[in-house]
FIKE-470810 format. One record per residue (C-alpha): x, y, z; residue number from 0. Coordinates in Angstrom, 3 decimals. Layout:
FIKE-470810
MISE         u         v         w  seq
MISE         X         Y         Z  NUM
...
END
This chain:
FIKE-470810
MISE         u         v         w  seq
MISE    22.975     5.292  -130.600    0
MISE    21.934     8.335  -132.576    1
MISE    23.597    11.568  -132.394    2
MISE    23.623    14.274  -129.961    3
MISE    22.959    17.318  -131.738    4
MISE    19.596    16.586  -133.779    5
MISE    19.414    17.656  -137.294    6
MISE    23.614    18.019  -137.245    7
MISE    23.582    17.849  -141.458    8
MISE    22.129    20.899  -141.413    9
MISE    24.371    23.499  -140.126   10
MISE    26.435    25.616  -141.753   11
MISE    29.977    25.029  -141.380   12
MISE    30.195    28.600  -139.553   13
MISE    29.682    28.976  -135.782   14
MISE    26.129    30.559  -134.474   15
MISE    25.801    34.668  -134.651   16
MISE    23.633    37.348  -133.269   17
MISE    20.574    36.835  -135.104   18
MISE    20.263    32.751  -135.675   19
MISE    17.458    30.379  -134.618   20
MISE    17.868    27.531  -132.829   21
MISE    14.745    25.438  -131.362   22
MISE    14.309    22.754  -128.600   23
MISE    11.663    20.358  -128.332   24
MISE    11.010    18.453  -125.080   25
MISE     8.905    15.222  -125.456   26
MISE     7.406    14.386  -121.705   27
MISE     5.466    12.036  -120.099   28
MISE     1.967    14.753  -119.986   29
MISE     2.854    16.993  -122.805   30
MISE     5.313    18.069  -126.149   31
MISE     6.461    21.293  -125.948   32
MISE     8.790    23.263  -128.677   33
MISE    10.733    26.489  -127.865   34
MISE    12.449    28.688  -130.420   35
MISE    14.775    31.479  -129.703   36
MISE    17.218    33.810  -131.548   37
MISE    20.144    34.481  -130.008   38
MISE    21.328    37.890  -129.225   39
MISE    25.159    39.173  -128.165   40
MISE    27.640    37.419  -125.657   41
MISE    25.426    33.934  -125.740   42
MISE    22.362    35.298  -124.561   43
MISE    18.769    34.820  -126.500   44
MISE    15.093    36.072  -126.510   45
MISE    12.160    33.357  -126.849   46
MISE    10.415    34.046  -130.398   47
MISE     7.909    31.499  -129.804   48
MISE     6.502    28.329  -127.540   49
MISE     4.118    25.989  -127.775   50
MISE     2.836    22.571  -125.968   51
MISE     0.522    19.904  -126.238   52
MISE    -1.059    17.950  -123.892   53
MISE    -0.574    14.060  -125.755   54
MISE     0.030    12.223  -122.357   55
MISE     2.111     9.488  -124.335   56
MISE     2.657     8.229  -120.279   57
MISE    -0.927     7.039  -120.801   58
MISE    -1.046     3.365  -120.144   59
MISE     3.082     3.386  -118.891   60
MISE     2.121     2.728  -115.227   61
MISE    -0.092    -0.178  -116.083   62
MISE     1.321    -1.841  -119.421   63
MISE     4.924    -0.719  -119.518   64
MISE     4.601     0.302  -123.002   65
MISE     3.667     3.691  -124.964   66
MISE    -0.148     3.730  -126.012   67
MISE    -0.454     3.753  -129.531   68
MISE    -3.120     6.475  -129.819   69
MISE    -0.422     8.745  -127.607   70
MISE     2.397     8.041  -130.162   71
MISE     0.510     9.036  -132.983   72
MISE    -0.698    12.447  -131.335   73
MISE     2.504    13.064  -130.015   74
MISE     3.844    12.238  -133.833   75
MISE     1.290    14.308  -135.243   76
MISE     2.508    17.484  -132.711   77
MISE     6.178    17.046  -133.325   78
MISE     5.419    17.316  -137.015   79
MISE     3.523    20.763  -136.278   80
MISE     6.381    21.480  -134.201   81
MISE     8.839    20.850  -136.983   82
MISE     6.621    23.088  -139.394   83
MISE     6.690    26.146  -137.025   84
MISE    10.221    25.789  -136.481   85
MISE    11.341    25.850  -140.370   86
MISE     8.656    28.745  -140.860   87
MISE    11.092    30.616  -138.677   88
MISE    14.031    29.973  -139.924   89
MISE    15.627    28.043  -137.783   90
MISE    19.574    26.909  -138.379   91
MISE    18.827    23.856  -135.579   92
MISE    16.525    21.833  -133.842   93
MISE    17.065    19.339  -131.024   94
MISE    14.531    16.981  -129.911   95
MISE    15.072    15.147  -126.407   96
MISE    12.639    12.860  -125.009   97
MISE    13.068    11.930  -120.904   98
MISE    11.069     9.376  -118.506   99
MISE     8.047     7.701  -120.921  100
MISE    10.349     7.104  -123.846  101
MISE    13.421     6.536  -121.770  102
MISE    11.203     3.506  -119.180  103
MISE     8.955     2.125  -121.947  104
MISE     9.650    -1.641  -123.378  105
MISE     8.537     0.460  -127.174  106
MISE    10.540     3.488  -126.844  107
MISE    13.124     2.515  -129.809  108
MISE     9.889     2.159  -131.701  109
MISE     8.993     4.979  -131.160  110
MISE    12.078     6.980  -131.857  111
MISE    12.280     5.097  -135.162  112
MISE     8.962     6.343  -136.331  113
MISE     9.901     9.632  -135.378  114
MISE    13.225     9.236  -137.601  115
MISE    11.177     7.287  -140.680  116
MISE     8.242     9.420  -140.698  117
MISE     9.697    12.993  -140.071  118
MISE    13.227    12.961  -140.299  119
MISE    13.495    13.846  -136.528  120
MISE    15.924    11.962  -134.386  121
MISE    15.078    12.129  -130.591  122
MISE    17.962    12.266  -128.123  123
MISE    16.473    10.162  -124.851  124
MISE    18.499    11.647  -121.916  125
MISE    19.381     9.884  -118.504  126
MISE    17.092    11.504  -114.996  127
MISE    20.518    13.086  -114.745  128
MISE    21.185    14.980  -117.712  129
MISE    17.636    16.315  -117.316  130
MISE    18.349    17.194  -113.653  131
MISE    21.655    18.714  -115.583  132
MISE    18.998    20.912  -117.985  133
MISE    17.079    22.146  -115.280  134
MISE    19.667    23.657  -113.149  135
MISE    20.745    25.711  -116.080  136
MISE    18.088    26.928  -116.913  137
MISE    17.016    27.975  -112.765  138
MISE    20.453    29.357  -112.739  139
MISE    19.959    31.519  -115.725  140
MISE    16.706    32.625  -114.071  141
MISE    17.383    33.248  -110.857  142
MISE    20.552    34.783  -108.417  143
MISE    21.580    31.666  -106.407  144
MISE    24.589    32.795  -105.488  145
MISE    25.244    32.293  -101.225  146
MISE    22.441    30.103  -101.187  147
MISE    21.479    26.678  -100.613  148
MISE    18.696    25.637  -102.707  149
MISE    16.792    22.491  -103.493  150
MISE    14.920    22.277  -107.322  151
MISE    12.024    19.665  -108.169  152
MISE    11.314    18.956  -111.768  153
MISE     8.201    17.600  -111.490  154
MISE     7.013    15.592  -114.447  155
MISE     4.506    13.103  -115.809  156
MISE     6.694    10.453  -114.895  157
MISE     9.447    11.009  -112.732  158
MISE    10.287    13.702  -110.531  159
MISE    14.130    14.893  -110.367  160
MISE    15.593    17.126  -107.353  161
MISE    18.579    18.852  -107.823  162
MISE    20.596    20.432  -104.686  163
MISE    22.453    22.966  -105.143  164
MISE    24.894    25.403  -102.950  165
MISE    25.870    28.595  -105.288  166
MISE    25.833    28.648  -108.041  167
MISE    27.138    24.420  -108.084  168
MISE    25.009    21.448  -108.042  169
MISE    25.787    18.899  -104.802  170
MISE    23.648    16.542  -105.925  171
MISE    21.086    14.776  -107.912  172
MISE    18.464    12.652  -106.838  173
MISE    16.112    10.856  -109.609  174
MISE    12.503     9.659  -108.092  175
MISE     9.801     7.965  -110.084  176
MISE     7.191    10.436  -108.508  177
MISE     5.669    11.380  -111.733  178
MISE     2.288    13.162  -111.659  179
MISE     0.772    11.086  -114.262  180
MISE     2.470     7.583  -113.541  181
MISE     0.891     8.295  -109.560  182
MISE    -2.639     8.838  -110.880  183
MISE    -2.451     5.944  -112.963  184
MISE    -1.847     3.474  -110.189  185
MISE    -3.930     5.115  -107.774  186
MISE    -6.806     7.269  -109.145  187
MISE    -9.724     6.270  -109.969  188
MISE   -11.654     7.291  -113.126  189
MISE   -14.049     9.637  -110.737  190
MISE   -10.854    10.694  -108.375  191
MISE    -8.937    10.167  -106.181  192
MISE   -10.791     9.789  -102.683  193
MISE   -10.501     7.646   -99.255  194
MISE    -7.800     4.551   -98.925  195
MISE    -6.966     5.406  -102.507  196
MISE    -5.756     8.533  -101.940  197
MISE    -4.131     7.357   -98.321  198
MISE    -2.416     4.862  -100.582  199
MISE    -0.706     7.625  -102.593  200
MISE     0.891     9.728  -100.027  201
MISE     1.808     6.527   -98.273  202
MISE     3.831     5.503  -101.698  203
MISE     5.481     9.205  -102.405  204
MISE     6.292     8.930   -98.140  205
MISE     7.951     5.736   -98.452  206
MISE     9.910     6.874  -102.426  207
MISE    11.492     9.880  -100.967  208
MISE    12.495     7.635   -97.717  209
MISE    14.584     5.219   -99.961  210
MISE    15.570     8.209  -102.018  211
MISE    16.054    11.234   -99.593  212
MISE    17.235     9.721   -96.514  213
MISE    19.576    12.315   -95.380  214
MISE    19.615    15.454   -97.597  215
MISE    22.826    17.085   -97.894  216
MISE    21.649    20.049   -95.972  217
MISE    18.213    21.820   -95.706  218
MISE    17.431    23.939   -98.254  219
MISE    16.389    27.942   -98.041  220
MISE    13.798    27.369  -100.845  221
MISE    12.173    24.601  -103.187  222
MISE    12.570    26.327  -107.329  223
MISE     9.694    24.488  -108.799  224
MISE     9.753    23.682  -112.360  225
MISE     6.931    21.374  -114.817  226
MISE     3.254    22.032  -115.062  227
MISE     2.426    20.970  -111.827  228
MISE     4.201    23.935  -110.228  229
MISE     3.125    26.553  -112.821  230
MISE    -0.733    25.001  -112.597  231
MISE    -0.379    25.621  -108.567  232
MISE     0.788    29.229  -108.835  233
MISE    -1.963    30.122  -111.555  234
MISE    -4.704    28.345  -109.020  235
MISE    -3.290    30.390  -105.866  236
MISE    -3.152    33.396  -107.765  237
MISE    -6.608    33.390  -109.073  238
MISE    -7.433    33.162  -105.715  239
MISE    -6.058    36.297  -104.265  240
MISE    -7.741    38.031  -107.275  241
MISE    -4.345    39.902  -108.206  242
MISE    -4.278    39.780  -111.399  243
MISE    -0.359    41.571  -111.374  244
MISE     1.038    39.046  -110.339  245
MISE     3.288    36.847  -112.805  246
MISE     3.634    32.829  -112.434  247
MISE     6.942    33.218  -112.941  248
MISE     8.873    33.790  -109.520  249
MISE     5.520    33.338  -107.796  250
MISE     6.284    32.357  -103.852  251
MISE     4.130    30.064  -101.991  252
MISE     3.959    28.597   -98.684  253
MISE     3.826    24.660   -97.580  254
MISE     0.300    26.024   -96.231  255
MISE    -0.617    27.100   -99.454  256
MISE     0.357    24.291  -101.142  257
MISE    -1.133    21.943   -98.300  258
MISE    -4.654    24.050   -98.090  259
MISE    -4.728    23.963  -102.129  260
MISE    -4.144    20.067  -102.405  261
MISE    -7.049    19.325   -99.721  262
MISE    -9.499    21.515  -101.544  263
MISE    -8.777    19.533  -104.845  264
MISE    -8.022    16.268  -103.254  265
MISE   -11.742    16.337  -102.225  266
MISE   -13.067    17.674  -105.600  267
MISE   -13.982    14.764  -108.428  268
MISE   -12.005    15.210  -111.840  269
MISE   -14.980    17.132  -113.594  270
MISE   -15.671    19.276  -110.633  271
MISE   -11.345    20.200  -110.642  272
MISE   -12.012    21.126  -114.524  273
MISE   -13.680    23.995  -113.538  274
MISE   -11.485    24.784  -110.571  275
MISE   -10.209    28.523  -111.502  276
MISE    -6.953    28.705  -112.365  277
MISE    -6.350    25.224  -113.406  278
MISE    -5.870    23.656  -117.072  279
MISE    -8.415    21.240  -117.752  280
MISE    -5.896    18.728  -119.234  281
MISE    -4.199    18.996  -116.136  282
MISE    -7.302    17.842  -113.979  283
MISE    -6.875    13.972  -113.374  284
MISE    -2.823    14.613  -112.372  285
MISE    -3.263    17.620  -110.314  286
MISE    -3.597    16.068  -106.810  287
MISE    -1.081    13.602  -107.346  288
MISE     1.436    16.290  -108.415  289
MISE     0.712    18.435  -105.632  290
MISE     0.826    15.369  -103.175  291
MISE     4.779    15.202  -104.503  292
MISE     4.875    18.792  -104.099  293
MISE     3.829    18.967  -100.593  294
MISE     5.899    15.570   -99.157  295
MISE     8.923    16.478  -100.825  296
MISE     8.578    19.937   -98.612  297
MISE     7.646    17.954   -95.516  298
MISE    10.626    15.968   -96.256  299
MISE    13.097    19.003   -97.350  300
MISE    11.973    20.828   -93.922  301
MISE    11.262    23.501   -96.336  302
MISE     8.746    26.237   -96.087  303
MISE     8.991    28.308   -99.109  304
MISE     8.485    27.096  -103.247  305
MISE     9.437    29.448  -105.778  306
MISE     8.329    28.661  -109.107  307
MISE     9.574    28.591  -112.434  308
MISE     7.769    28.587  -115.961  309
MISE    10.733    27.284  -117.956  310
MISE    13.059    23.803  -117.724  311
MISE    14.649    21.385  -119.455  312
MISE    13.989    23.187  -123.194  313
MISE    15.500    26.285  -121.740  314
MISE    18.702    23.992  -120.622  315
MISE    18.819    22.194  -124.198  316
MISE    19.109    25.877  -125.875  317
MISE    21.877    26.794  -123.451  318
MISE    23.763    23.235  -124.240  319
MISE    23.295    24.001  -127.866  320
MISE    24.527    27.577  -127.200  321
MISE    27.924    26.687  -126.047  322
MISE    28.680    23.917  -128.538  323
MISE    28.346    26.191  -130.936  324
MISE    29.581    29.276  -129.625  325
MISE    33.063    30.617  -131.653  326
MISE    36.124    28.817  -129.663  327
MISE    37.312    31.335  -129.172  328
MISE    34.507    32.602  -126.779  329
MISE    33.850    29.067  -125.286  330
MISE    37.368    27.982  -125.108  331
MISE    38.623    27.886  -121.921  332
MISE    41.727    26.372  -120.662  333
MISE    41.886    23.469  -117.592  334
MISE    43.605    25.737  -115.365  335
MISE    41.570    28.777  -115.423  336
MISE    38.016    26.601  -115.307  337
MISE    39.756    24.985  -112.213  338
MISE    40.658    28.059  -110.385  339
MISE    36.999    29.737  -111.002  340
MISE    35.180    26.818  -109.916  341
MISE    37.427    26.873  -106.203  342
MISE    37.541    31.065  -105.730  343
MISE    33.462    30.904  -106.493  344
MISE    33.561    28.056  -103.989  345
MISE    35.709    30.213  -101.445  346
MISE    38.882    28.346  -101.448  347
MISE    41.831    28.993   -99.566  348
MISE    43.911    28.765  -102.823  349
MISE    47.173    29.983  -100.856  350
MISE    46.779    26.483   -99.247  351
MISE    45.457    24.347  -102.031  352
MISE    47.539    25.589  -104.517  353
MISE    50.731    24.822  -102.142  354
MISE    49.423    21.234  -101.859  355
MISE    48.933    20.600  -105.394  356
MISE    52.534    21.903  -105.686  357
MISE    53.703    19.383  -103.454  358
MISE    51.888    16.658  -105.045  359
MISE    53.321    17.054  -108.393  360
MISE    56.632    16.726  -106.612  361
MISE    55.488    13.562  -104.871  362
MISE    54.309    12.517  -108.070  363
MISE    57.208    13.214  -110.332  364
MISE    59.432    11.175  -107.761  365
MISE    57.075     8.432  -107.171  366
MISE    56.095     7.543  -111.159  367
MISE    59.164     5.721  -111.452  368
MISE    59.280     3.329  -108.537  369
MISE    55.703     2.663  -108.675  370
MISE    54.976     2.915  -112.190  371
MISE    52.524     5.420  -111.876  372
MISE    50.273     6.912  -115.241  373
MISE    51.399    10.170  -116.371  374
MISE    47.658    10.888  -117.520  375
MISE    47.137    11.295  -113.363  376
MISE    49.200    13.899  -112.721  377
MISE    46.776    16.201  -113.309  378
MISE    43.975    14.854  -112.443  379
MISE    46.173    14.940  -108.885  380
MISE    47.114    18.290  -109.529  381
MISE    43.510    19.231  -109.510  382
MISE    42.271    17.145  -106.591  383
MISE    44.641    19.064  -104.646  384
MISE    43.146    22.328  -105.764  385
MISE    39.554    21.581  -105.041  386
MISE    39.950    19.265  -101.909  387
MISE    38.211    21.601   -99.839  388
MISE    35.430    22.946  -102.426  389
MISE    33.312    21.234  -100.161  390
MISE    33.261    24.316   -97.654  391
MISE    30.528    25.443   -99.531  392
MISE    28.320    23.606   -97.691  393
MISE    29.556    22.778   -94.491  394
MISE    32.196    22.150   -92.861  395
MISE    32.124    18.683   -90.855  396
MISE    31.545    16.790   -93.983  397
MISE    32.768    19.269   -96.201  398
MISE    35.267    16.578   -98.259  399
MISE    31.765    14.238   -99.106  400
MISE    30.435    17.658  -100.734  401
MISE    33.780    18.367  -102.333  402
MISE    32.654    14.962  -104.075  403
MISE    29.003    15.415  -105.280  404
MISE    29.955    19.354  -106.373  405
MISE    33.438    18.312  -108.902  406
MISE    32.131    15.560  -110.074  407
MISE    29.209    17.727  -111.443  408
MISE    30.992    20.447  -111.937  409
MISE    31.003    20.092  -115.755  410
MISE    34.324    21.451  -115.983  411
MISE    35.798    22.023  -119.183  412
MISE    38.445    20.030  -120.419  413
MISE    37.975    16.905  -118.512  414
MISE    35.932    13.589  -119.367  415
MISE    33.347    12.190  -117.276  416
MISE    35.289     9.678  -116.054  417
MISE    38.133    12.168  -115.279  418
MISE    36.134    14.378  -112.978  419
MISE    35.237    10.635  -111.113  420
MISE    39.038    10.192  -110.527  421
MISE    39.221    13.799  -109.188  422
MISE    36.114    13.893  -107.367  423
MISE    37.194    10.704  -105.468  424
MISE    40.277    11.519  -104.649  425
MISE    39.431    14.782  -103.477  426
MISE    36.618    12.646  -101.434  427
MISE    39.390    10.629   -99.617  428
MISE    42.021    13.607   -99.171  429
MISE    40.920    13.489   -95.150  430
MISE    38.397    11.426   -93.448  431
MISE    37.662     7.156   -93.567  432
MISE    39.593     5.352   -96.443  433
MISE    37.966     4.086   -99.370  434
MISE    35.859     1.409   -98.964  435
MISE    33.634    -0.770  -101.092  436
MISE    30.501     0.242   -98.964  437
MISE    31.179     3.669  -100.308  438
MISE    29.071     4.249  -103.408  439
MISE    30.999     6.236  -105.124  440
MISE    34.146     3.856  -104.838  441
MISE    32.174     1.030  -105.265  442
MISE    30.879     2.138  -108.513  443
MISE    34.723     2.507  -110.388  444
MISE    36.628    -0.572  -112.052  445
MISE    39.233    -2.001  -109.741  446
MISE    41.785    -0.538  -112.009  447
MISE    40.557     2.590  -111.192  448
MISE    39.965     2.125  -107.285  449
MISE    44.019     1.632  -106.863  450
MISE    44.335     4.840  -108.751  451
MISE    42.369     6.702  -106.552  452
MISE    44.041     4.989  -103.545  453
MISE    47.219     5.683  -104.927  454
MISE    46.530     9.439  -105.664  455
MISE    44.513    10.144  -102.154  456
MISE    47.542     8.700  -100.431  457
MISE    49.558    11.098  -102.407  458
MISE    47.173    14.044  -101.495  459
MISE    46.472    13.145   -97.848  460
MISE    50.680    13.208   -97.883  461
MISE    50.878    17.059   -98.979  462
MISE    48.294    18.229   -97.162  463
MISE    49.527    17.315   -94.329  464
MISE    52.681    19.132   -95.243  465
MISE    50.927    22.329   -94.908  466
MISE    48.569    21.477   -92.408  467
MISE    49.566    24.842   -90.712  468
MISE    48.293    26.859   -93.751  469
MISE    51.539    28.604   -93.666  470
MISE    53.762    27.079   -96.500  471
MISE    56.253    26.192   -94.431  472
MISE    57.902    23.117   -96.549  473
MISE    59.692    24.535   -99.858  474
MISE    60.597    21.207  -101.242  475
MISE    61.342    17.494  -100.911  476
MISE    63.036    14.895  -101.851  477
MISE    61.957    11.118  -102.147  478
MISE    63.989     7.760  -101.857  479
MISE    62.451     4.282  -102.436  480
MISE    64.363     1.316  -101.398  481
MISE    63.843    -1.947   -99.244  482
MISE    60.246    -1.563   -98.987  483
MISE    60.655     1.673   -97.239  484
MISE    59.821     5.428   -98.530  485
MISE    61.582     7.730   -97.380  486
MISE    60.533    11.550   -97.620  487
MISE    63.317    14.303   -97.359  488
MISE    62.080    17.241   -96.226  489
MISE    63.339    21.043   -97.074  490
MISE    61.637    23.301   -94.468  491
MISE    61.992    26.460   -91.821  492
MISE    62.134    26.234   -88.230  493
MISE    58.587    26.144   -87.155  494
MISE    57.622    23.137   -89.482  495
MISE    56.583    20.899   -87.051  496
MISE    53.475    21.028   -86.756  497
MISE    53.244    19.733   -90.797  498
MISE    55.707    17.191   -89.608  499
MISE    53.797    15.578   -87.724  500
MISE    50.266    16.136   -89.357  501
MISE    51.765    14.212   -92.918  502
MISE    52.978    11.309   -90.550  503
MISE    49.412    10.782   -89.026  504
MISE    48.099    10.915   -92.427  505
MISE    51.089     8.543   -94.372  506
MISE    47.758     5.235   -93.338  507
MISE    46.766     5.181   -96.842  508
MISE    49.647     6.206   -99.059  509
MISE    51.281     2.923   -97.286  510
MISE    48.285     0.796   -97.851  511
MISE    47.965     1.722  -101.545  512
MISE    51.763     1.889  -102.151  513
MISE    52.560    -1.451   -99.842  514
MISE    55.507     0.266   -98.454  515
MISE    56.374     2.255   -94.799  516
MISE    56.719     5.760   -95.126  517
MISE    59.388     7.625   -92.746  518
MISE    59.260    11.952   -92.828  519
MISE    62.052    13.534   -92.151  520
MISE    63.239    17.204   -92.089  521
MISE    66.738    17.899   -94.166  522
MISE    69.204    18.812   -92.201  523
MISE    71.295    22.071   -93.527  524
MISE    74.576    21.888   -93.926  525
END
């Protein structure tokens, strides 16, 4: 595996300032493009200079599975431009990512080795995922999605990644291969794309967001478009209003724009759409095919509104870059605070979940000994409990699947991958069905890692229902293993019985995953 951070040797051992370069370059299915910014106070920046070309290294993908040798040698012959214009401005770092052609193609390492041996240039391939990851960050920097519920397509050559999101937290990801040029491969014609053909093709992006989509997690107030597809569409529909003031960036279209637009060009032949006003001509032979995505995914969304936006995944690669290399002491933040900003921007009730995660240590503490529990869970427990109910966000009725899909990516700092799985899953089973192996995101983790998460929910589902009246009723307990039985002691007032009850409906799991019975009882004063 080659590194992360392209061109590492080269910093300086200082942190980034006010004032230093840093460029991304984004190698795509359709086209290279290279972004270089200088970055300006409190981790913002200002674009210095962009630039793309079309070298459609997708080419022959569809059909042959492999990257066209005439495409890696243009795109090979642009990154090296891109490389010059990059060191003519000075710039401390450059990081190169490549996504769907080099990431799907049986000669991507070949690729990525020519790239190293003939310019120096390693080329970080990134998972649908991380580039899903990119794009959010750099919509988020763009636009106010705060108290809204929002869908985002990055629509590429090869693949097409949609991103929900509720706030200002993704929900979830969803990778397609609905690429603009991997569609007109299989199904356009050399002349265009006309008849059965083109029948054929919204038939196949129907039936790819059916396996992929089949229940969104909720329907979405708008579509943020990003890729050339989107920014192609609102050029075309603003040439033909005639209003020149009007910007591509934040342009807002309708699903009967975008439908009247795709029938116009769908019946056009690919020389005819070079001419179409508005539209790149390199963009010609994939611009039905994109738009076909375009308009099914907002049949499928129930959405009526795209918004577009004319940066992506380089604009999320500077950010990245910005916060590695950020002074600690600005990007430092502890567990605990990142944990309690992520719930009060969710709206949690932190009175309550706070309690609970009190309560949970305790159970913990007591329990590690008896059951030989890992230390390294406590608090990954301790901040299950917290964001249980992070899942509000979006609704309430399946608001502890949400809590899932939004901690686990979070991106929280100070926790692993994997450890935001153990939360996110726990958190998952603190009410609701147990865990079961039909459940993707149990059946996914090791079996060491299931019991830990059955273990810990039990544990959670326990304390919560100790508070289950939201009014912190039970100041302590007390636990006592013996026989095959656990017994719970517990310290509370008068009108506790409500929470009394609630954590013995809820003691199912904790005895499943701890193979013992569980009795509740209130401590009698003396």
């Amino acid at each position: 595996m080659m590194k992360t951070e392209v061109q590492e040797g080269q910093l300086a051992a200082r942190t980034i300032q006010p004032g230093d370069r840093l460029a991304a370059i984004d190698i795509g299915s359709n086209s290279v493009r290279l972004m270089v910014v200088e970055l300006l106070a409190g981790g913002q920046y200002r674009v210095l200079d962009e630039e793309r070309e079309t070298t459609r290294l997708a080419r022959e993908m569809a059909v042959s599975g492999v990257l066209g040798r005439t495409s890696i040698d243009a795109t090979l012959a642009g990154l090296g431009r891109f490389q010059q214009i990059a060191a003519g401005l000075g710039v401390r770092q450059l990081r190169t990512i490549a996504t769907c052609a080099v990431r799907e193609a049986k000669n991507g390492d070949e690729f990525r080795r020519r790239a190293l041996d003939e310019l120096d240039l390693e080329i970080d391939v990134i998972s649908p995922w991380q580039e899903a990851e990119l794009t959010f960050l750099s919509v988020q920097r763009a636009f106010d999605l705060s108290d809204r519920n929002v869908a985002i397509a990055d629509l590429g050559g090869g693949s097409t990644e949609v991103i929900f999101a509720s706030g200002n937290h993704i929900d979830e990801i969803v990778a397609t291969p609905l690429g603009a040029v991997r569609l007109s491969e299989l199904y356009q014609a050399p002349g265009g794309l006309f008849g059965d053909d083109y029948q054929l093709l919204l038939d196949e992006i129907d039936r790819r967001l059916k396996v992929k989509l089949p229940k969104p997690p909720f329907i979405p107030q708008v579509l943020f478009g990003t890729g050339g597809t989107f920014t192609n569409m609102a050029a075309m529909l603003i040439a033909a209003k005639g209003d020149s003031s009007q910007r591509i960036w934040g342009y807002r279209a309708t699903r009967a724009d975008v439908r009247h637009l795709l029938d116009r060009l769908a019946a056009l032949t690919v020389k005819q759409r070079r001419d179409f006003p508005g539209l790149t001509s390199d963009r010609a032979d994939i611009i039905v095919a994109g738009l076909a995505v375009i308009d099914c995914l907002l049949r499928r969304l129930k959405v009526n509104i795209v918004q577009v936006h004319d940066g992506g995944v380089r604009d999320g690669v500077i950010l990245k870059m910005i916060d590695r290399l950020r002074p600690e002491a600005e990007a430092a933040e502890s567990r605990a605070a990142a944990l309690l900003r992520f719930a009060r921007s969710c709206g949690v009730d932190l009175q309550h979940t706070q309690h609970v995660a009190v309560l949970c240590v305790q159970l913990f503490d007591q329990l590690a000994g008896p059951f030989q529990l890992n230390a390294g869970d406590r608090p990954l427990l301790e901040a299950a409990a917290l964001l249980q109910d992070v899942g509000y966000l979006i609704n309430y009725e399946q608001h502890h699947k949400h809590s899932y899909h939004l901690i686990v990516n979070s991106r929280l700092p100070g926790f692993r991958r994997a450890e935001l799985e153990i939360i996110a899953n726990v958190a998952r089973y603190h009410r609701g069905s147990n865990p079961k192996e039909k459940h993707d995101n149990f059946r996914t983790l090791s079996p060491e890692e299931q019991q830990r998460v059955r273990q810990l929910a039990g544990i959670l589902r326990l304390a919560g229902g100790l508070d289950r009246s939201y009014r912190q009723h039970v100041r302590g307990l007390d636990t006592q293993v013996a026989d095959g039985r656990t017994t719970i002691w517990v310290d509370a007032g008068d009108d506790s019985d409500v929470d009394l009850w609630s954590a013995r409906t809820r003691a199912g799991l904790f005895e499943k995953a701890f193979s013992t019975q569980v009795a509740i009882r209130p401590r009698i004063a003396v």
